[in-house]
N, C-alpha and C positions, 0 to 999 in steps of 0.2 A: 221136503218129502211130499208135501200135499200139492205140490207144483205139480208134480206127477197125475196129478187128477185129470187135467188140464187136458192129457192125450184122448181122455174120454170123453174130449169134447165134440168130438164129431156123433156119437150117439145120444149124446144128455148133455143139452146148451147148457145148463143148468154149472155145470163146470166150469161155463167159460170162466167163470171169476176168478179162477184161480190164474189163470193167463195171465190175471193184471196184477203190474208190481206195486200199485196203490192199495190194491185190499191188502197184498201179501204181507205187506210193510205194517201194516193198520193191524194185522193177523199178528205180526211178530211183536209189537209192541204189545198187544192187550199179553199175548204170553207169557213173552216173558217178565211181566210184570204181576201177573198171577202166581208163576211158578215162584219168582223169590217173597210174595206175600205167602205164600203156602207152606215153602220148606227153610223159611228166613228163622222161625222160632227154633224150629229143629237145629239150626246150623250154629245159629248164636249160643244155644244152652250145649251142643257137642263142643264146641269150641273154649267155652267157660269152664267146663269140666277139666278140659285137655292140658289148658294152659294155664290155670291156676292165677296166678299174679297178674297173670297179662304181658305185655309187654311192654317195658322197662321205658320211661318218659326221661327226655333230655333232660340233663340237670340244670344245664346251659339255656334252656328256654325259658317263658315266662314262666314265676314261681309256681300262680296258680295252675298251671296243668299238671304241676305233681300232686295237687289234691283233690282236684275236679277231674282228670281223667284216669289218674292210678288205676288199676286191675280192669279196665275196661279190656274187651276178647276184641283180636286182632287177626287178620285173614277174613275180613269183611268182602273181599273180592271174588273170595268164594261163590260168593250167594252171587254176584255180579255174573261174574263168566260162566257156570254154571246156566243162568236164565238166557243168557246169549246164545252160549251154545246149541242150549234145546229147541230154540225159537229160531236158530237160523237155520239150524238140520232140519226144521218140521216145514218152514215156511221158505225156503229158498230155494232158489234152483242150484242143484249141485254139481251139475254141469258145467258150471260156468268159471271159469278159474280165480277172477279174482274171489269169488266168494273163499275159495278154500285159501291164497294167500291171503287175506286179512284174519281169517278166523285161523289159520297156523300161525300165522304170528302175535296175534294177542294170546293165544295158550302159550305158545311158548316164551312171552314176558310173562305171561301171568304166573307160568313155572319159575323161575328166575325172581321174581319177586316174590312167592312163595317159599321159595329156597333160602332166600334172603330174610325174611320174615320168622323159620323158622329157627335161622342158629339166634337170632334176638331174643327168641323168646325162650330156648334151650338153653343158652348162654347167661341169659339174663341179662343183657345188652342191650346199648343203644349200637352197638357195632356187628354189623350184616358179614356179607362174605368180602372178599376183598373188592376192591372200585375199579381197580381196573382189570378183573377178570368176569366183572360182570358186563362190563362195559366192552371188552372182546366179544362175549358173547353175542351179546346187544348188536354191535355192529354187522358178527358173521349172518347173523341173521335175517338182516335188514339190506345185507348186500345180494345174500338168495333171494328174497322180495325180491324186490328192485329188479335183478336180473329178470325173473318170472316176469315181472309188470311188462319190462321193456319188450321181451320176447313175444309175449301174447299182442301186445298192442301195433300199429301198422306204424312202418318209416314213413316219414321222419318225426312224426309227430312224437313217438315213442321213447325218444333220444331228446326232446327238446325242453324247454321251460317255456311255458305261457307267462303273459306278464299282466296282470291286472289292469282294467281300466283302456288297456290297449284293444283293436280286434283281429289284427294279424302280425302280432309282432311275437317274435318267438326267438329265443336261443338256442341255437344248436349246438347243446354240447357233446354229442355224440356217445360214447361209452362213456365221458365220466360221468351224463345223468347218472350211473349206476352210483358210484360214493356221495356224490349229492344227492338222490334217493334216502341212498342210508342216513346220511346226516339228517335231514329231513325226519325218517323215522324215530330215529334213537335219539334225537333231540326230543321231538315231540312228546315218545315214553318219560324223560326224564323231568322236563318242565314239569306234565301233571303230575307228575311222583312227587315234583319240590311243592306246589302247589296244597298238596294234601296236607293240611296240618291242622285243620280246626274242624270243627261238627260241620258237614255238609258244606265247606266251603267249595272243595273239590268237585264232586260228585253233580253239581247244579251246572257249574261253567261246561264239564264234559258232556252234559245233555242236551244245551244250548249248541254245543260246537257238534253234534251228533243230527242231531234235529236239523243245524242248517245243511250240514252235509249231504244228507237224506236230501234235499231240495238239489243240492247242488248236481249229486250225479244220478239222481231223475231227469236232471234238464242235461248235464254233459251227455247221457247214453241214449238220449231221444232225440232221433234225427232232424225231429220237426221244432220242437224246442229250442234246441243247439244252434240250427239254422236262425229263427225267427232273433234268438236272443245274441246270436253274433260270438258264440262260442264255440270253440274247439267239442266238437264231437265223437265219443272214444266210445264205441262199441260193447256192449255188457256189460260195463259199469252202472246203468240205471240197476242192479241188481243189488248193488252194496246199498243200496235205500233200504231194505231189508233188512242187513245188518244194523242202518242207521237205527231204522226202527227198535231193533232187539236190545240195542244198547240205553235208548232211552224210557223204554221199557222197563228194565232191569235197573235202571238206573233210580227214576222213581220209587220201585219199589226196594231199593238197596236205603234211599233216602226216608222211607216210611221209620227205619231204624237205628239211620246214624243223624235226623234230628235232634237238634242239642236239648238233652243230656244225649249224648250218644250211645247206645247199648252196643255198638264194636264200631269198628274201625277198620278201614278200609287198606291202608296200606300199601307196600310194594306190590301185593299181590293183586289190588286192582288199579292203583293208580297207572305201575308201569303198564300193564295190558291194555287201559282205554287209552294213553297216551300213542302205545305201538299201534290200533286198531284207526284212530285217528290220523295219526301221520301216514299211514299206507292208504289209505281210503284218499287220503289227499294227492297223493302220488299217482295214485290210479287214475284220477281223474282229471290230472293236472292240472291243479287247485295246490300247488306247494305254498305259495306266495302268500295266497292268500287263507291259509291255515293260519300263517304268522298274522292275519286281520282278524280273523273268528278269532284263533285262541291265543292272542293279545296279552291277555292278564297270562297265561302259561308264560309266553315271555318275558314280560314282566317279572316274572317271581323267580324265574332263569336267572333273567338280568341281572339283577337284585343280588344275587350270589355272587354272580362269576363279578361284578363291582366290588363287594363286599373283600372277597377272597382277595382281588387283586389287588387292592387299595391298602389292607393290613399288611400282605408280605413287601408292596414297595415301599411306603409310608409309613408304618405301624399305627396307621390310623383309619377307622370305620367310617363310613360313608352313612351307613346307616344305623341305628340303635337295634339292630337284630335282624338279620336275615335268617329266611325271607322275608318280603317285605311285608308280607301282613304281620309279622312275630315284633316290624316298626312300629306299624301302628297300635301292636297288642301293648308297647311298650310307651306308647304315648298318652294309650290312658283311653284309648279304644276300646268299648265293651268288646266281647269275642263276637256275639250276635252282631251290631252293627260292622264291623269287619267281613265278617260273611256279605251283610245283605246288599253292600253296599258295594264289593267284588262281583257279586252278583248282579248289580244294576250295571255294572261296567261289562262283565260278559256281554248281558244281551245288545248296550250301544255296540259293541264290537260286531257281534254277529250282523245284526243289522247293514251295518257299514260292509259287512265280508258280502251280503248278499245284494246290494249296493252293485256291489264288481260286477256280477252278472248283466247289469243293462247301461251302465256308466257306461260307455264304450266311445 
């Protein structure tokens, strides 16, 4: 909304700042990170009120989280997508499409994970809405993305995959970009959702993978940039920097309260959302590939299952002592703290390495 200032710049220079997507971005992040420091105590004690017990802890998981997180308040994503939204409506340009495809499709996981979060907590359950009607959902929605991305953006570039590390090598897979798109997004929603399982373990790698993205389509959507750095350059995606911002933003201040001891939890309702807002922001910019180098430990902890899952129904035997994989390590005898901090030292090598890709060429 304050982009809009911007047209008053021909009478008062004084505006121009709002032109640039560097303050806007610097703008959405102080926001949205005020806004969930300001309405985070309101949201936590509405919440603890509502939900009474909380929501219901694996039995199946490590002993201690049924004594250390019991009755903790859950829809922590609340506070999340809330400071996103205010911060990308107030600071962004609304004109421009991808901004409204990333911020539709993180409400609409965040709906869907909120959905899901609530029969948990109604039901008194570790068991949400069914898995593969979420995961329909998930899909139809990420193939309308996708569609939008491919549409707005110019042939052939729109239709192809960039390949990391290379400077003109591209796939052209034509309309099935579109389901690979979607794979791309609704994988990404689901990793950080599997991801989310301890105080702040979640929450730190997403803002790490946010923060570089913010870099990455500042430099995809700047002509000069793009040029210089030997990367594919995609027209009005320097604007999801903005988003990037809001999300890190919010993110921090989402973290001011799920530092362990955690006073709530984050859950479907923000996991799946930064998951979908990261995997379309990578899509946008054709950055797929290298989504799977930033958010690395995401895969990992994917990994970790779909091994897990498939190793017991062929074999009847575990691969590993609890998936996901950090629930391994909780079960090796890993404090929870160092499982976190030390996921988190693996995030930023990863990012690093993701932003690496951009001049490795």
């Amino acid at each position: 909304m304050l982009y809009w200032l911007s047209s008053l710049a021909g009478e008062l220079s004084a505006f121009n700042i709002f032109r640039y997507i560097t303050f806007r971005t610097g703008g959405a992040l102080i926001t949205a990170l005020l806004f969930v420091f300001l309405f985070g105590p309101r949201i936590i004690r509405s919440l603890r009120i509502r939900q009474g017990k909380g929501q219901p802890i694996r039995t199946d998981g490590p002993e201690r989280h049924l004594l250390s997180k019991q009755g903790t308040p859950t829809m922590g994503g609340l506070m999340i997508l809330s400071g996103v939204t205010f911060a990308t409506l107030l600071w962004g340009n609304l004109q421009n499409p991808y901004v409204w495809v990333v911020l539709v499709v993180t409400l609409i996981y965040g709906a869907v994970g909120l959905y899901d979060d609530y029969l948990k907590v109604t039901r008194q359950s570790v068991e949400g809405s069914g898995g593969r009607v979420r995961l329909l959902i998930e899909g139809a929605v990420a193939l309308v993305a996708t569609y939008v991305i491919v549409s707005v953006g110019e042939a052939p570039l729109s239709t192809a995959l960039a390949i990391p590390f290379f400077k003109n090598v591209l796939i052209h897979l034509g309309w099935l970009f579109v389901p690979f798109g979607a794979f791309i997004i609704v994988g990404a929603g689901n990793a950080v959702n599997l991801t989310d399982g301890l105080d702040g373990l979640a929450i730190v790698p997403v803002m790490i993978a946010a923060a570089t993205f913010g870099f990455i389509a500042y430099f995809v959507g700047n002509a000069l940039f793009s040029e210089y750095l030997q990367i594919h350059f995609v027209q009005g995606t320097g604007e999801l920097a903005v988003i990037c911002g809001a999300l890190v933003g919010a993110g921090l201040g989402f973290l001011w309260f799920n530092a362990p001891p955690a006073q709530i939890f984050m859950v479907d309702t923000g996991s799946l959302a930064l998951g979908g807002a990261l995997g379309t922001i990578a899509v946008a910019t054709k950055h797929e590939l290298v989504l799977a180098i930033v958010g690395g430990l995401f895969v990992l902890e994917a990994v970790s299952v779909i091994v897990q899952v498939a190793s017991f129904r062929l074999t009847g035997k575990r691969v590993f002592r609890m998936a996901p994989l950090h629930h391994h390590y909780e079960q090796k005898g890993w404090a929870e703290s160092t499982v976190v901090i030390r996921f988190w030292i693996i995030a930023v090598v990863l990012a690093l390495l993701g932003l690496a890709t951009l001049k490795l060429r």
